[in-house]
C-alpha positions in Angstrom: 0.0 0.0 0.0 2.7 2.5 1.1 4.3 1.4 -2.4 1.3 2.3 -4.2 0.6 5.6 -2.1 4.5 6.5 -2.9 4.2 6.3 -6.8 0.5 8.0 -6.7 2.4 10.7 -5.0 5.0 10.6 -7.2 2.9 10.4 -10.5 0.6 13.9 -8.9 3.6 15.8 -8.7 4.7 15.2 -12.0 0.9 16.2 -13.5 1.3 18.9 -11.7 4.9 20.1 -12.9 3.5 19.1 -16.2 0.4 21.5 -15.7 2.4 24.4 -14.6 5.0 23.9 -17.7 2.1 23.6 -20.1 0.3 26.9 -18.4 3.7 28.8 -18.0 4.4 27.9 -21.8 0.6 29.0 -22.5 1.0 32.3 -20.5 3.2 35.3 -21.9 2.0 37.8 -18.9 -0.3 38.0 -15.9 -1.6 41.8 -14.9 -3.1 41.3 -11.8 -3.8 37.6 -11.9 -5.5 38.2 -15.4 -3.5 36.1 -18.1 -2.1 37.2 -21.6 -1.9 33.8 -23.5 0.4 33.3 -26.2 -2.9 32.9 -28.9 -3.9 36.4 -27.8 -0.6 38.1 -28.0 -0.2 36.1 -31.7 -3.6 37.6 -32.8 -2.4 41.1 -31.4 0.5 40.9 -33.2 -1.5 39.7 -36.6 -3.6 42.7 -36.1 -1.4 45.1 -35.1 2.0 44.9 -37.2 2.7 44.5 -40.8 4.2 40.8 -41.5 7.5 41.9 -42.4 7.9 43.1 -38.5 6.6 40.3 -37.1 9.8 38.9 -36.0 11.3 42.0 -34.4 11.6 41.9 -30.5 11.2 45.6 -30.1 7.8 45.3 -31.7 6.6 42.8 -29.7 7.7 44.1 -26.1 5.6 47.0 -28.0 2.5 45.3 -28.7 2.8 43.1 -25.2 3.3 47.0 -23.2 -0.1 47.5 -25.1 -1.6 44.3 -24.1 -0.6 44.9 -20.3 -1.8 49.3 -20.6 -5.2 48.3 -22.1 -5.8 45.3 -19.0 -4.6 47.4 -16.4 -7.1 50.6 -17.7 -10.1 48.1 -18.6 -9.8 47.1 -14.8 -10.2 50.3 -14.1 -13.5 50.9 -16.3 -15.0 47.9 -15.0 -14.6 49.2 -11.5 -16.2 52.3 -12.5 -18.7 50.3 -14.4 -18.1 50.7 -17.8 -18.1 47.7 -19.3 -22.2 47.6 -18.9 -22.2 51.1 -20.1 -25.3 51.4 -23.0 -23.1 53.7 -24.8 -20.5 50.5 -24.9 -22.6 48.3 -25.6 -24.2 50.0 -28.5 -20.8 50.5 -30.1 -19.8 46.7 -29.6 -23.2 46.0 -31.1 -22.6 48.6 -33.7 -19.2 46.6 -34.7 -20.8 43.3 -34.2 -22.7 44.0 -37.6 -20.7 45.5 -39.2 -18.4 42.5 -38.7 -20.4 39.9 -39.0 -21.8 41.3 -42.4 -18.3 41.5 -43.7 -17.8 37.9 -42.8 -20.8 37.1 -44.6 -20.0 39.1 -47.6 -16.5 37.2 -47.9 -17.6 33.9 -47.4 -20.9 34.2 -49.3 -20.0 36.2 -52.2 -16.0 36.8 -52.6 -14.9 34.0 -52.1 -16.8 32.2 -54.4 -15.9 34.6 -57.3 -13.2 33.2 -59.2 -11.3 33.9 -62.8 -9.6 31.7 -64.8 -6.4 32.5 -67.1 -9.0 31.8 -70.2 -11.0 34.4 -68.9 -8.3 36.8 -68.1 -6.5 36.3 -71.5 -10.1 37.0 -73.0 -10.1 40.2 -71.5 -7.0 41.4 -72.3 -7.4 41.1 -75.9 -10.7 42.7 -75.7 -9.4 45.5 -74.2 -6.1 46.2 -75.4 -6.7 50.2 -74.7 -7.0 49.4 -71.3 -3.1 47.8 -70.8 -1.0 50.2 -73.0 1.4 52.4 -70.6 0.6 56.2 -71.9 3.1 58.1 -73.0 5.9 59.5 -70.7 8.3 62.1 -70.2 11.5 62.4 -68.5 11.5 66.4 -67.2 13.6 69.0 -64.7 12.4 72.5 -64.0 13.6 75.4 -62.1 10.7 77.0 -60.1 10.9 80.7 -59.0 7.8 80.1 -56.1 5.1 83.1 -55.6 2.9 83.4 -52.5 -1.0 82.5 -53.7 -1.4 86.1 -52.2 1.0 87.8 -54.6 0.2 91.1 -55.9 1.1 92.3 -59.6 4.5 94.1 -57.9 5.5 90.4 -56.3 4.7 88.4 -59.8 6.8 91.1 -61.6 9.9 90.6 -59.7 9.4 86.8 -59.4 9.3 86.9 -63.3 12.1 88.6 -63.8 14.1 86.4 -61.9 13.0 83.5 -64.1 13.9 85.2 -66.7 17.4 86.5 -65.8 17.9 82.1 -65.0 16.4 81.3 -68.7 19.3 83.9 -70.0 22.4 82.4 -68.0 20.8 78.9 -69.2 20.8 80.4 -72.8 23.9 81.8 -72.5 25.8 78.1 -71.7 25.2 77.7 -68.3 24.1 73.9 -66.8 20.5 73.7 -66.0 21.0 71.3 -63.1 23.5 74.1 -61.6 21.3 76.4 -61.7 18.6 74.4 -60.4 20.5 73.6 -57.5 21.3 77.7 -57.2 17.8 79.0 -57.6 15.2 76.8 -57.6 12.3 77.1 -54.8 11.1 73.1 -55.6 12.5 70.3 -53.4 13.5 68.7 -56.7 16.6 71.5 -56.4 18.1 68.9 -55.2 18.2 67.0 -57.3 19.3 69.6 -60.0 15.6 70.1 -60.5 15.1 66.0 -62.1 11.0 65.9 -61.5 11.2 61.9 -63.0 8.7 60.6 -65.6 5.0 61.6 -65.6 2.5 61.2 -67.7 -0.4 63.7 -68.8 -2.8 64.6 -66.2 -0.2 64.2 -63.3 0.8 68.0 -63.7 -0.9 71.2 -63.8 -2.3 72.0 -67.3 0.4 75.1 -68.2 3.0 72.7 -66.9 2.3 70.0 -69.0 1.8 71.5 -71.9 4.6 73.4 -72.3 7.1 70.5 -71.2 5.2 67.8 -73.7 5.4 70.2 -76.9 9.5 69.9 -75.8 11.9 67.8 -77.7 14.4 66.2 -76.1 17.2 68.5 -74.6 15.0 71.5 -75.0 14.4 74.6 -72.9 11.1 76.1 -72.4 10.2 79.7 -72.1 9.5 80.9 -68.7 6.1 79.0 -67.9 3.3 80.5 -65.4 1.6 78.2 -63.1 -0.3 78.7 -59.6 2.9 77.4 -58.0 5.4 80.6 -59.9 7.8 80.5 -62.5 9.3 78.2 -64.2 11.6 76.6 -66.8 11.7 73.6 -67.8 13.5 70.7 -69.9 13.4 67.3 -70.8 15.5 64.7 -70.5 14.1 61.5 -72.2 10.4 60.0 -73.5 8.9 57.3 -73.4 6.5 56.0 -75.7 3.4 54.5 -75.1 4.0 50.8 -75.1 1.6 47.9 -74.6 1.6 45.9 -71.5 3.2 42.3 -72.1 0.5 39.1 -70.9 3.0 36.7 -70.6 5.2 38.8 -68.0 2.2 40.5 -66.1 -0.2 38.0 -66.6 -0.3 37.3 -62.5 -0.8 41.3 -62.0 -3.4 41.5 -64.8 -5.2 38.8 -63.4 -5.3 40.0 -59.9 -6.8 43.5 -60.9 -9.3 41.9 -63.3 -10.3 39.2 -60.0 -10.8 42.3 -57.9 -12.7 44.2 -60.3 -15.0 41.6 -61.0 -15.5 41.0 -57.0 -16.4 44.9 -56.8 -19.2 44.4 -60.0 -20.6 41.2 -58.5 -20.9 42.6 -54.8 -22.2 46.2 -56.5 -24.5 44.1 -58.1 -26.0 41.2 -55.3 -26.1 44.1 -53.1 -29.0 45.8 -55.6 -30.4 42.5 -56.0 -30.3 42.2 -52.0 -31.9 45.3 -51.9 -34.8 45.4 -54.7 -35.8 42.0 -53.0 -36.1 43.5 -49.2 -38.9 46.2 -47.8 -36.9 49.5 -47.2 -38.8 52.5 -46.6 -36.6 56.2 -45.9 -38.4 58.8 -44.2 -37.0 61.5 -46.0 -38.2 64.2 -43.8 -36.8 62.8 -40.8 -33.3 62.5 -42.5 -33.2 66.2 -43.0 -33.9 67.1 -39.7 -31.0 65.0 -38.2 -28.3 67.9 -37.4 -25.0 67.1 -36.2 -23.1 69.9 -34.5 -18.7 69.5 -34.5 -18.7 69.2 -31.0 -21.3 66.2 -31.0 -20.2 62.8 -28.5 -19.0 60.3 -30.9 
């Protein structure tokens, strides 16, 4: 019997050792008795860092610090009460649908959408406009800035400066010296190199004047909203067609999103032309929300 006792004791102190291990192991932090587990600090991290940080020790004593601030204060609120608070509970409730709907949406709806290289090869031949890369230019400027304020005296004298910098450039000086020198855009820096753009990425005057430039040339002083300036380019670049074969991975996940918008744009009208929703306008127009509203 005392044998028996012995390894019965024996045996319960090794289930217990075994226990604590497996909880310890479980447990990354206790705030007043209340455990983080490892599964919540995972999700926490999932949640709150971008994957390529994931790894990175200094982010996670981060997020845990977080973890351990938002237990110590939400003992606090539920001394006070707060965690049965209508205003709290509508919120939760508030985020509960909006949730849940989401879920629903993926699961009954995304997910099930799906596009197949036929289909995506179909497309792209259809719609060969839509996969060309517009036309491009390679440009530098030298701004002289004016305050949006500026009165006819200011403008003058700002002009004039251009001008005097369109001269020395005329007269054999380097452009990216003088950009350097004089110019009020960050791009000075970079002896005024602005990269490639295409049309509609700069003002109207601006991009005008520097697409009707060849190559090497030197524009007359242009007027814009943001000042002066002067402007040459440096290379083009025509349009070109997008190749299939070596985007056909990118081509096919924009054409799989964009079929996911028009089929949930399009259940969601069915959704709604099959349900009984009724809007009292009148009541909408009264609703008035001042800045300083409780949100």
């Amino acid at each position: 019997m005392k044998t028996a006792k012995y390894f019965f004791v024996i045996g319960l102190m090794f289930l217990q050792a075994a226990v604590c291990a497996a909880s310890g192991k479980d447990v990354v932090a206790t705030v007043n008795g209340q455990e983080i587990t490892v599964d919540d600090f995972k999700n926490k991290i999932k949640i709150s860092v971008m994957p390529a940080a994931y790894g990175d020790e200094n982010v996670k004593k981060q997020v845990l610090d977080s973890m351990i601030i938002n237990s110590l204060i939400y003992d606090m609120a539920v001394e006070k009460g707060i965690d049965n608070d209508e205003e709290l509970l509508s919120r939760i409730n508030d985020i509960k649908k909006s949730m849940a709907s989401q879920i629903f949406i993926e699961r009954e709806v995304l997910d099930k959408i799906g596009l197949t290289d036929e289909e995506t090869r179909k497309y792209y031949d259809e719609h060969s406009e839509e996969f060309v890369i517009p036309e491009r230019i390679k440009a530098s400027h030298i701004l002289i800035q004016i305050p949006e304020d500026a009165d006819e005296e200011i403008k003058g004298k700002a002009k004039k400066a251009a001008e005097d910098v369109l001269n020395r450039i005329n007269n054999g000086e380097k452009f990216e010296v003088l950009a350097e020198e004089m110019s009020d855009c960050p791009s000075s820096k970079r002896g005024g190199d602005l990269g490639f753009f295409a049309r509609g990425q700069m003002v109207p005057e601006f991009e005008d004047a520097a697409f009707d430039l060849e190559v090497g040339g030197i524009s007359r002083v242009v007027e814009t909203r943001f000042g002066y300036h002067i402007i040459t380019v440096t290379e083009k670049a025509s349009g070109e067609k997008i190749d299939f074969d070596e985007n056909k991975d990118k081509i096919k996940q924009v054409l799989l999103q964009k079929k996911k918008n028009d089929t949930l744009q399009k259940w969601l009208e069915d959704v709604k032309s099959k349900s009984d929703i009724q809007i009292n306008e009148s009541a909408v127009e009264e609703v008035k929300i001042e800045a300083d509203d409780k949100q």
